[in-house]
N, C-alpha and C positions, 0 to 999 in steps of 0.2 A: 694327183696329176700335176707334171711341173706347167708352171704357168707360162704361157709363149712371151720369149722378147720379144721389142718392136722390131719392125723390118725398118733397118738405113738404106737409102735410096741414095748412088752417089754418081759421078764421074769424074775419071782420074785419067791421066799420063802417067805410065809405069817408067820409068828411068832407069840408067845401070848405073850400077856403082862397085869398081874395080871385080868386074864381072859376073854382079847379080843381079836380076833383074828384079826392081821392089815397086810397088806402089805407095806412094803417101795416100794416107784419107783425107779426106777434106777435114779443115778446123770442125764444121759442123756435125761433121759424120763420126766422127772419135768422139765428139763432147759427148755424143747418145749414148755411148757405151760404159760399162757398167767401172770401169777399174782404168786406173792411169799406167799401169803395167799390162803384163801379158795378161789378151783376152782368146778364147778358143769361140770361131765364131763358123756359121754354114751360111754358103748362101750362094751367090750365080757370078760370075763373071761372065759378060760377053757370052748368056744362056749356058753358061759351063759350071756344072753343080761340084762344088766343092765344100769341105771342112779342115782349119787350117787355124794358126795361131794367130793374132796378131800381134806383130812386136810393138813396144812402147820406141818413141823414136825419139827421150830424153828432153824434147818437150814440151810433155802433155798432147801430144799426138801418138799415133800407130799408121805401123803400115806393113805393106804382106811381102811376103816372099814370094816370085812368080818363077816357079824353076820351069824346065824346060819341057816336061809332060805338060804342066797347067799353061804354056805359053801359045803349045803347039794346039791345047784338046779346046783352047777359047780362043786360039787365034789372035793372038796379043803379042804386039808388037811396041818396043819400046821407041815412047811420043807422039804414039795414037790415041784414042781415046776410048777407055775401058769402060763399061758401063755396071755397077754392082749394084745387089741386092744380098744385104747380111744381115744375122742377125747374133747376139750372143747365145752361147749354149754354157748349160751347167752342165751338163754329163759327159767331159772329156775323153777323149780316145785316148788309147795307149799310145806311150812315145815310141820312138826308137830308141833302142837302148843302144849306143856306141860298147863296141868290144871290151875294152879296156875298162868303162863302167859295168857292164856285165858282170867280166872277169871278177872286179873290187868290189863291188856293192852285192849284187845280184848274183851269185854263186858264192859268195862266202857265205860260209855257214853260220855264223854270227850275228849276220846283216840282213841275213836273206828273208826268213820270216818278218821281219819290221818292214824291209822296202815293200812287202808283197803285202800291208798293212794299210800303207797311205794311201792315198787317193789318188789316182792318175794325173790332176791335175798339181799336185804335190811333188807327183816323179817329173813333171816338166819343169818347174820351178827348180829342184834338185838340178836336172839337166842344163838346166838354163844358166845356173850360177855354173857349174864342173864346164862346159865351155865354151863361158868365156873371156880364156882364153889362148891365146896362140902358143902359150911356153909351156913347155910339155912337162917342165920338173913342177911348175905351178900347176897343173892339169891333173900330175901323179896325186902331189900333198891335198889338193880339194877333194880328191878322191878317198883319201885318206882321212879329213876332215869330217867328210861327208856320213860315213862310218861311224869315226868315233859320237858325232852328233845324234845319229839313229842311234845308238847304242846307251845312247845320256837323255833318250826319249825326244827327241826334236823331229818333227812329223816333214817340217821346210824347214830350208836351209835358213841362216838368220844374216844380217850382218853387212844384207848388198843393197841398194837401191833399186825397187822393183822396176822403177817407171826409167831406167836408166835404158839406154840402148843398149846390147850386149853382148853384141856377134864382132870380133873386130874387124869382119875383113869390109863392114862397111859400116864402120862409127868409129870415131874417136873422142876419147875424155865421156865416154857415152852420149853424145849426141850424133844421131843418123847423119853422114854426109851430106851437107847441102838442107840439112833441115832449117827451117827458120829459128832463127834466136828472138 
C-alpha cells in the first residue's frame, strides 16, 4: 500500500500572466513537497477536487495552472483569495498527448512500444521538455530528438533543467513572470 503524502494547508492569490491564470504556492507550501521540478499533486481548491501538476517556477517554488473549468467549478477569481489543500501523488495520470507528438512518438512504429513502456509520469517530463517551446522547427527536431533517445534506451528526456519554468507564454530565461528572485 502506497504510503499517504502530507496534506499542505495554503492561501494564495491566483494572478494572470499574458492570459493565464496561475497561482504561486507559498515558500512554505512548495518546501513540503517532494521535488523542485514538476510535482503531480490532488487536492481542493475553494472545496473544488482536483488532480493537476505543479509547475516548478525557476526558483525553487511551484505553482498551478487555473484554466477556466477549474476557475469557474472553484469559483476563483484572480486577486482573491484561494484556499488549498494538496497533497503529492506517486501514481500519475496520463497526459495529453498533442497531435503532432502522437503523430512522431506514439504511432511510429519504432517508438511506439518504448513510449508505451515508461511511466506516465516519464511521458510528462517527455512532454514537458517537446513544449517548451513556441518555434515549431525547434518543437519538430525535439520531437525527433525525442525518438531517437527512446530508441538509444533513455526512459526521460535528459539535458534540461527540471526546476526551470517551461511554458513560454508565462516565463522567461525560466523563471515564472513576476516570481521572486
Amino acid at each position: 500500500m502506497q504510503a499517504t503524502a502530507a496534506i499542505i494547508k495554503f492561501e494564495a492569490k491566483p494572478i494572470e500572466i499574458n492570459g493565464w491564470v496561475v497561482l504561486r504556492l507559498t515558500d512554505s507550501a512548495s518546501k513540503q513537497l517532494p521535488s523542485r521540478s514538476q510535482v503531480m499533486v490532488k487536492g481542493t481548491i475553494n472545496d473544488f477536487e482536483f488532480i493537476a501538476p505543479l509547475e516548478p517556477d525557476g526558483n525553487f517554488g511551484h505553482w498551478l495552472h487555473i484554466d477556466n473549468s477549474m476557475q469557474k467549478s472553484a469559483g476563483i477569481t484572480v486577486g482573491e483569495t484561494a484556499e488549498l489543500e494538496i497533497e503529492s501523488v506517486k501514481n500519475w495520470p496520463e497526459p495529453e498527448i498533442p497531435k503532432d507528438v502522437q503523430k512522431g512518438i506514439v504511432d511510429n512504429p519504432e517508438t511506439h512500444d518504448l513510449w508505451a513502456r515508461v511511466t506516465p509520469m516519464s511521458r510528462w517530463e517527455w512532454l514537458r521538455w517537446i513544449n517548451s517551446t513556441n518555434n515549431m522547427e525547434t518543437r519538430e527536431k525535439r520531437i525527433e530528438v525525442s525518438c531517437s533517445k527512446l530508441l538509444n534506451g533513455l526512459r526521460r528526456p535528459c539535458c534540461f533543467n527540471r526546476s526551470m519554468c517551461c511554458i513560454p507564454d508565462v516565463s522567461k530565461s525560466g523563471v515564472l513572470i513576476g516570481a521572486k528572485s
